[in-house]
VMD Tcl script that draws the C-alpha trace (Angstrom):
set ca {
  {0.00 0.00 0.00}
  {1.37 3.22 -1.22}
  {1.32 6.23 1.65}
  {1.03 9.73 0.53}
  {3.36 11.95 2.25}
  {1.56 14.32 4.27}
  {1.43 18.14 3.22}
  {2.85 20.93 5.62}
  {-0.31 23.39 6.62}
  {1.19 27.10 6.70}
  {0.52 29.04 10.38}
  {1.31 32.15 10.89}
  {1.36 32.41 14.84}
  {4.10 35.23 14.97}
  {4.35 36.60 18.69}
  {6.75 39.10 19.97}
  {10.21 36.85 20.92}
  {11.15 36.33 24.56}
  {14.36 37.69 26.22}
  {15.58 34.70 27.66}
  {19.12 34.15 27.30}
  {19.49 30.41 27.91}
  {20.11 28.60 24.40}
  {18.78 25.31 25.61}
  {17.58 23.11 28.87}
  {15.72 24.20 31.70}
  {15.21 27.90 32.60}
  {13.20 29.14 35.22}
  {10.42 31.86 34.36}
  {9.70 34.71 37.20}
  {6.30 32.91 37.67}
  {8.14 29.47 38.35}
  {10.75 31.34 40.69}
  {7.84 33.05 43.01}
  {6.27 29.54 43.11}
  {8.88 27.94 44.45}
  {9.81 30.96 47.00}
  {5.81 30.42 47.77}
  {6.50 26.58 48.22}
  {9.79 27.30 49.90}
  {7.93 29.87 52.79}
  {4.91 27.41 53.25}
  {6.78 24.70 53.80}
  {9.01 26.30 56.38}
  {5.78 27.85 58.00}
  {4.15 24.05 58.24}
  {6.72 22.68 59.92}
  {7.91 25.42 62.43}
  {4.59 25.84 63.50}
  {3.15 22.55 63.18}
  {0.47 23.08 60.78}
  {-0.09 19.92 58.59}
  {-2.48 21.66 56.79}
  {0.37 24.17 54.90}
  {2.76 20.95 54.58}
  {0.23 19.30 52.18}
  {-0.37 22.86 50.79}
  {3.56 23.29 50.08}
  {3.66 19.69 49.09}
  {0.89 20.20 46.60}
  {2.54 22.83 45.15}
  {5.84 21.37 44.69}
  {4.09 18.50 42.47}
  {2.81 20.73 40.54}
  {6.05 22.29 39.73}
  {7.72 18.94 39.12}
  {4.46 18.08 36.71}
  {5.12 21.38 34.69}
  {9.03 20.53 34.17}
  {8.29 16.80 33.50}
  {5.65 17.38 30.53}
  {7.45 20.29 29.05}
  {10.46 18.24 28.70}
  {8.25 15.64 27.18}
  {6.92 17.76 25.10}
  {10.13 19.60 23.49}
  {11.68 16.18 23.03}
  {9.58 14.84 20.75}
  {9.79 18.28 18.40}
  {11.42 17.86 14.90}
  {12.22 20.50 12.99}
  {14.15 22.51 10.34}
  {14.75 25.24 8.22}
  {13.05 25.91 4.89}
  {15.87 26.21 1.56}
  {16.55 29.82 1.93}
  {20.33 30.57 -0.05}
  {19.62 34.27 -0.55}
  {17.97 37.48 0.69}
  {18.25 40.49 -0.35}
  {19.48 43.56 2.01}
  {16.38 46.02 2.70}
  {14.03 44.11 1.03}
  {11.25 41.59 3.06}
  {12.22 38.01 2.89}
  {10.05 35.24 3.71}
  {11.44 33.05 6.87}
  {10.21 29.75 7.04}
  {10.16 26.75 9.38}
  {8.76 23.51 9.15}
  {8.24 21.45 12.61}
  {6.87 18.00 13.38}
  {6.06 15.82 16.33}
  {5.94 11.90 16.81}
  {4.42 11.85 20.39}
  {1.18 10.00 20.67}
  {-0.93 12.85 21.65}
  {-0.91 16.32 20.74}
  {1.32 18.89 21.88}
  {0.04 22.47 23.47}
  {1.82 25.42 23.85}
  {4.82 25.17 21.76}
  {6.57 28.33 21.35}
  {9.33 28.42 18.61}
  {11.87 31.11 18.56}
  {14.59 32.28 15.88}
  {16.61 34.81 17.05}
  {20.02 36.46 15.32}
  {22.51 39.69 14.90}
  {19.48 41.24 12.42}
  {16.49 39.30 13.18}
  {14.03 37.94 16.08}
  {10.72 36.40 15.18}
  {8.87 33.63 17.44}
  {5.59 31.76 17.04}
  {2.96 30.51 19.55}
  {1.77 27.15 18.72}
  {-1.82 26.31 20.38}
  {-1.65 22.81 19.64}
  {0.11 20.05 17.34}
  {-1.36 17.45 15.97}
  {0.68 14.28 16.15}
  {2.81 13.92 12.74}
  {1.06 16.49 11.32}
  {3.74 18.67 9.35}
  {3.39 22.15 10.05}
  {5.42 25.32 8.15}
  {6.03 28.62 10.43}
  {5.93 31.46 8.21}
  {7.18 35.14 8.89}
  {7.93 38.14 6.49}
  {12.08 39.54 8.11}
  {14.33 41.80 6.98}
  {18.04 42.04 6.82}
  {19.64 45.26 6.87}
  {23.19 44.55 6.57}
  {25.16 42.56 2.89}
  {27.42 38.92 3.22}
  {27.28 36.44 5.07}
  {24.86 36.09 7.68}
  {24.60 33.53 10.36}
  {21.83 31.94 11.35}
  {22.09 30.27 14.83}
  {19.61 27.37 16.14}
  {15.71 27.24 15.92}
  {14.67 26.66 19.59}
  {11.58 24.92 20.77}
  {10.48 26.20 23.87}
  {7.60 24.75 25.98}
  {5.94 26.08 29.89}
  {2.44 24.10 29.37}
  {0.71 23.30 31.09}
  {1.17 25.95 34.14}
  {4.20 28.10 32.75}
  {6.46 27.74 35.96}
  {9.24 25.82 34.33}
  {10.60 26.35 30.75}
  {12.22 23.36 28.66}
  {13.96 24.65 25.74}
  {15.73 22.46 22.79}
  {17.51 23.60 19.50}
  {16.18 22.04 16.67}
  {18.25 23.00 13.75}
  {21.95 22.88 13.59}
  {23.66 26.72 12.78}
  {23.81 27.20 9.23}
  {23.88 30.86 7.37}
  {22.56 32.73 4.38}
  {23.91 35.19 2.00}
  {22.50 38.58 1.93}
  {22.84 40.85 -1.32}
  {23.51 44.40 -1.37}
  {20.51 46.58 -2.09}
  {19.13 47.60 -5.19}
  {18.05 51.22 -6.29}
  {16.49 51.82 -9.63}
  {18.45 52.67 -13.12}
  {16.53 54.66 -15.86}
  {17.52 52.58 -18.62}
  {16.92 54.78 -21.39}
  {19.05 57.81 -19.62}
  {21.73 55.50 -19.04}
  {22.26 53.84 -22.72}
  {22.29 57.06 -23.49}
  {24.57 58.33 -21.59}
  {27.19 55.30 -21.87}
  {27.19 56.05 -25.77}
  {28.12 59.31 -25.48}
  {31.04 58.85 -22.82}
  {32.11 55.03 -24.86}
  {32.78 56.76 -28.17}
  {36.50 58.42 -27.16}
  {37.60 60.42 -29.88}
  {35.34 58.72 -32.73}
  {38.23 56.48 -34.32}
  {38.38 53.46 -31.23}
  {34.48 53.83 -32.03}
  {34.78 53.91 -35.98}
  {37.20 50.75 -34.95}
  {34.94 49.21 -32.87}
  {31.66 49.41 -35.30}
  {33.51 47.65 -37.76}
  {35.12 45.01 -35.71}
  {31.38 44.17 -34.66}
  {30.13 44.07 -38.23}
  {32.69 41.62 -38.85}
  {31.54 39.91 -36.33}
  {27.63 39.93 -36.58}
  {25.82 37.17 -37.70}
  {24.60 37.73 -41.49}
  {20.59 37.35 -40.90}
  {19.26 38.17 -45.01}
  {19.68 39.86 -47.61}
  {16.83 43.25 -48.01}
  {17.22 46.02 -51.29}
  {19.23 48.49 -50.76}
  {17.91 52.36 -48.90}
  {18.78 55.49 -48.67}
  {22.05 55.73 -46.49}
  {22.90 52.03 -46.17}
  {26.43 51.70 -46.10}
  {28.22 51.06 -49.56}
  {29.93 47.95 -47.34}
  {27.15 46.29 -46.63}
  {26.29 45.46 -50.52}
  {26.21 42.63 -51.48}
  {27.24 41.96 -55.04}
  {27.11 38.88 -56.70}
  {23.26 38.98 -55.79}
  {22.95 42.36 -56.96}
  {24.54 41.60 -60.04}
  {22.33 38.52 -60.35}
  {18.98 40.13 -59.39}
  {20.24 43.41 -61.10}
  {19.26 45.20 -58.10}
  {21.23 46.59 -55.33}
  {21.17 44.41 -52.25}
  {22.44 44.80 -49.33}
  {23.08 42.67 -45.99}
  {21.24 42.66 -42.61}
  {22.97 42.25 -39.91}
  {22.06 40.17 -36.28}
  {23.86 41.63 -33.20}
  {22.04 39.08 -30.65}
  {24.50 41.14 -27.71}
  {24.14 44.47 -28.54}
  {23.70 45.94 -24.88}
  {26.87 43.82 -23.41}
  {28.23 45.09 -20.71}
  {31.93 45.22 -18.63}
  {31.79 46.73 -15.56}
  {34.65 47.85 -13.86}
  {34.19 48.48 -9.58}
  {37.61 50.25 -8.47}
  {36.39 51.85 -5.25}
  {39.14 51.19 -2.92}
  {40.01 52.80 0.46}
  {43.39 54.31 1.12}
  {44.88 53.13 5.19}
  {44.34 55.98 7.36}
  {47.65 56.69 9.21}
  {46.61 60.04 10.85}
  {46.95 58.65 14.23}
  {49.80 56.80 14.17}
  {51.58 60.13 13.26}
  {49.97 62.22 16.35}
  {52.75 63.88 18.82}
  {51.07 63.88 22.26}
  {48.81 62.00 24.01}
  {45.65 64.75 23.85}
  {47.13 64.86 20.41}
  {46.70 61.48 19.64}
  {43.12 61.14 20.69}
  {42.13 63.53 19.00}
  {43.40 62.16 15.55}
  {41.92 58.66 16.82}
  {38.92 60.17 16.76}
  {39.36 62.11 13.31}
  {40.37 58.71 11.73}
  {37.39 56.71 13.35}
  {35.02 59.12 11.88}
  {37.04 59.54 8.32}
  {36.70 55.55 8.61}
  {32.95 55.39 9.40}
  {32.39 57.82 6.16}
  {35.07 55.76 4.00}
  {32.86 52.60 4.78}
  {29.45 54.26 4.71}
  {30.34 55.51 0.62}
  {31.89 51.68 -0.27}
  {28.64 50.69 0.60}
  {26.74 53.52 -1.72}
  {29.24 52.61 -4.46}
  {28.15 48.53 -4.09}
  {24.64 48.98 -4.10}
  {25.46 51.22 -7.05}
  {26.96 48.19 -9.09}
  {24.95 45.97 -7.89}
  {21.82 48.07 -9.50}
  {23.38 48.41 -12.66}
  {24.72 44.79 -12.61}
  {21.01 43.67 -11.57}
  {19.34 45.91 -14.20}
  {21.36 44.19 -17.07}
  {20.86 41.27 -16.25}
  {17.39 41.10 -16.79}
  {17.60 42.32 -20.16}
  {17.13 39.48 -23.13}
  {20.31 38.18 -24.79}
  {22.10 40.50 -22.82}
  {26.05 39.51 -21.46}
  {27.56 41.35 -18.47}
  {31.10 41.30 -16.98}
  {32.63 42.50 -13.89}
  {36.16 43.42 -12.82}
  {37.15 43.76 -8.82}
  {39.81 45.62 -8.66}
  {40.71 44.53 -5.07}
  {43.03 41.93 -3.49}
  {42.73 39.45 -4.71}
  {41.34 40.70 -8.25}
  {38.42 39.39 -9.49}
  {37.48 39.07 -13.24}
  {34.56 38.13 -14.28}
  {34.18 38.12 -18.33}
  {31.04 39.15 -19.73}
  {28.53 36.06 -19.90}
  {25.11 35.21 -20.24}
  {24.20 31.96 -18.05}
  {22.61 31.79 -14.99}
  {25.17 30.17 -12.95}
  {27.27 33.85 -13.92}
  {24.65 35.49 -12.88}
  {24.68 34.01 -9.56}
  {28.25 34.26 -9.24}
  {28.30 37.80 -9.93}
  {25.45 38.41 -7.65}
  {28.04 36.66 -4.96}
  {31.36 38.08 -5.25}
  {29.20 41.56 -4.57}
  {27.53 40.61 -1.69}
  {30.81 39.51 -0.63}
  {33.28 42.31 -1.49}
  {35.19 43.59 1.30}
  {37.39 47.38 0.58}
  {40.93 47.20 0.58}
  {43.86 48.92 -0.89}
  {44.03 50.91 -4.11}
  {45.01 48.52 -7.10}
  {46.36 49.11 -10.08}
  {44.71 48.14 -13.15}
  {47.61 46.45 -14.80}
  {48.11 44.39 -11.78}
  {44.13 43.87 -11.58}
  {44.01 42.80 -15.07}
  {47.55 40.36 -14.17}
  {48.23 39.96 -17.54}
  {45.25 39.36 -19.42}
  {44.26 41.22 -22.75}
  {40.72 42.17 -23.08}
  {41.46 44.71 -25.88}
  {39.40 42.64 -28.43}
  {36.17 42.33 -26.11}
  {34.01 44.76 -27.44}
  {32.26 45.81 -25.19}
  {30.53 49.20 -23.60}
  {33.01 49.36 -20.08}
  {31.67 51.09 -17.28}
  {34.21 52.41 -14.55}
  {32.29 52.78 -10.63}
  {35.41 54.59 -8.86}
  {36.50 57.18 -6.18}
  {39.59 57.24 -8.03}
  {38.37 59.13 -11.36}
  {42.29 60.10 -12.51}
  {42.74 56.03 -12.62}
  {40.03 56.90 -16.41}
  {43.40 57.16 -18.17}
  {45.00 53.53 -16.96}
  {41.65 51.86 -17.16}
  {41.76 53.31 -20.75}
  {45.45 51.88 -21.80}
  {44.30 48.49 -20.07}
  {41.26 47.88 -22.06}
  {41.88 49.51 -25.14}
  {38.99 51.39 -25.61}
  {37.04 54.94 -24.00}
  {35.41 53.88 -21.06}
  {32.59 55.63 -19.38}
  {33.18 57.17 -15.67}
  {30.84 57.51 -13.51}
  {30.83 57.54 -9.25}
  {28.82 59.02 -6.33}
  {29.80 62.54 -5.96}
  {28.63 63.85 -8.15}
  {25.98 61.03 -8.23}
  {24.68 59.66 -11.91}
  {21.40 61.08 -13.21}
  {19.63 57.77 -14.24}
  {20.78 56.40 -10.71}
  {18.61 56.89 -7.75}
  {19.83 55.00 -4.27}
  {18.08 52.68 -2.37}
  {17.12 55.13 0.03}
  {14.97 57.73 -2.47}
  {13.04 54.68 -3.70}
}
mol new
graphics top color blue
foreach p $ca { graphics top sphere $p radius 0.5 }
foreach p [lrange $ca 0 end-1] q [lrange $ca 1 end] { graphics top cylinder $p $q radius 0.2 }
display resetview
């Protein structure tokens, strides 16, 4: 006999998350610690003064303490549960947090609270009651404010039913950790095409050079008459000749709107304090370079969410190829592709990208030639005097662009 598996039911039972501090095993509530203080003073009272009546009071009392820790612990025990596939988020935006729990005990479980706490996040559910192996998914809308690597510590399983004076507490997922992308702002593609155009054609020969290079390259799609202001080049002919009308060739440029992108924002070591002369001096300048720091940081952060828009934006254009260069240490180049692992790797290395010192493009590039990809190149840098080395490295007029001032068809995450 074939079994169906049995299909997780979605609860939302978000509650605010506790404060408690222990990860795991018993924990006393304030409830549970007056009780036994209660228990503690009866009991005393009973037999100082001889009053059977308060023994079996105090007595009565302390079972039901030990009741409450014995069926929470019960309870927790038999709790399954783990985290829903979750590789990416993305930084400022909601993201949907998911758990899914079980039981095996042969009765239903009450009270179950479940709690997933980090650096950037703290949701928790109240459970009224579990059916026995009955999947359940624990669903909650959280968001991350901060790019890379986050990690995600243990989902806990906390239980005080039935009389919330002890609390038994058990992880139920092992750590494990997400990757959080930079935030996006919004490109105006038409402005920018634009404007890359008119920065990517130099001096109007590397352009001239470039056009024909692609033609070269293009696929030949048919064969149309000619009109007024084709190209003499593009004639064709022997079919002219044959048809004894001029015809002329069309051209297929399936990656017309390729893109390289090159992200040189580095940040220069600040040695302003090491250089002080006294001590008042010297805190002083700590302070200057803490705050210089702070600013360097808070701009390498504008200038990745900048690249990561533009890198984001491309992407989701149709037959469209984009590349990225890194210069940082180590370099990273990425050449322009189409796939969606690339996609996924670019969308990586950015969430991951630390700042470090300046590079220079010849030792970015580390001996590569890229001088016959032809390509539009982008250049996202603080460094705007680097426009002529970028230049010699790739062979071609590159467009510049950075945050101060900031790009017209860019607007930040935090004016959408």
């Amino acid at each position: 006999m074939n079994v169906e598996p049995a299909v997780a039911e979605r609860h939302s039972y978000a509650v605010e998350p506790s404060q408690l501090s222990d990860p795991a095993g018993t924990s006393w509530p304030i409830e549970g610690r007056l009780w036994v203080l209660a228990t503690i003073a009866l009991l005393f009272s009973g037999w100082y003064k001889g009053i059977n009546l308060l023994l079996l009071l105090a007595h009565l009392m302390l079972g039901l303490w030990l009741v409450n820790g014995v069926v929470a612990r019960r309870a927790v025990s038999f709790v399954r549960g783990q985290r829903r596939a979750m590789p990416w988020v993305r930084a400022g935006e909601p993201a949907l947090w998911e758990i899914e729990i079980v039981h095996h005990a042969p009765r239903e479980i009450r009270g179950l609270i479940v709690e997933d706490r980090g650096d950037q996040h703290a949701v928790a559910w109240l459970i009224p009651e579990i059916p026995p192996a009955a999947p359940m998914v624990l669903y909650q809308m959280v968001r991350l404010r901060r790019r890379g690597r986050y990690l995600l510590p243990p989902v806990r399983a906390c239980c005080r039913w039935p009389f919330g004076l002890v609390q038994q507490t058990r992880k139920l997922t092992p750590p494990s950790e997400c990757l959080v992308l930079p935030r996006l702002g919004r490109i105006d593609l038409m402005m920018m095409r634009s404007w890359l155009q008119r920065h990517t054609r130099g001096d109007g020969r590397a352009h001239q050079w470039a056009r024909q290079v692609a033609e070269q390259e293009a696929q030949l799609r048919s064969l149309r008459p000619y009109r007024s202001g084709d190209s003499p080049r593009w004639v064709h002919w022997k079919t002219s000749a044959r048809r004894n009308e001029l015809m002329v060739r069309e051209f297929e440029h399936p990656h017309s709107s390729d893109l390289l992108i090159v992200f040189d924002w580095s940040i220069a070591p600040d040695s302003s304090a090491a250089s002080s002369g006294s001590a008042a001096s010297s805190g002083s300048a700590t302070s200057e370079s803490f705050t210089a720091s702070r600013s360097s940081a808070a701009k390498f952060e504008q200038a990745v969410e900048l690249t990561a828009t533009v890198v984001d934006t491309w992407c989701h254009l149709p037959n469209v190829r984009v590349g990225l260069i890194l210069a940082m240490r180590p370099p990273v180049v990425l050449l322009p592709n189409s796939l969606a692992e690339h996609r996924e790797q670019l969308a990586r290395v950015l969430a991951l990208v630390e700042p470090t010192e300046p590079v220079e493009p010849r030792d970015c590039l580390q001996g590569q030639s890229l001088k016959a990809l032809q390509v539009p190149v982008l250049l996202l840098t603080n460094r705007p005097q680097q426009r002529q080395a970028w230049s010699q490295a790739l062979g071609r007029a590159i467009a510049v662009a950075g945050l101060d001032p900031r790009p017209a068809w860019y607007t930040p995450p935090s004016e959408r």
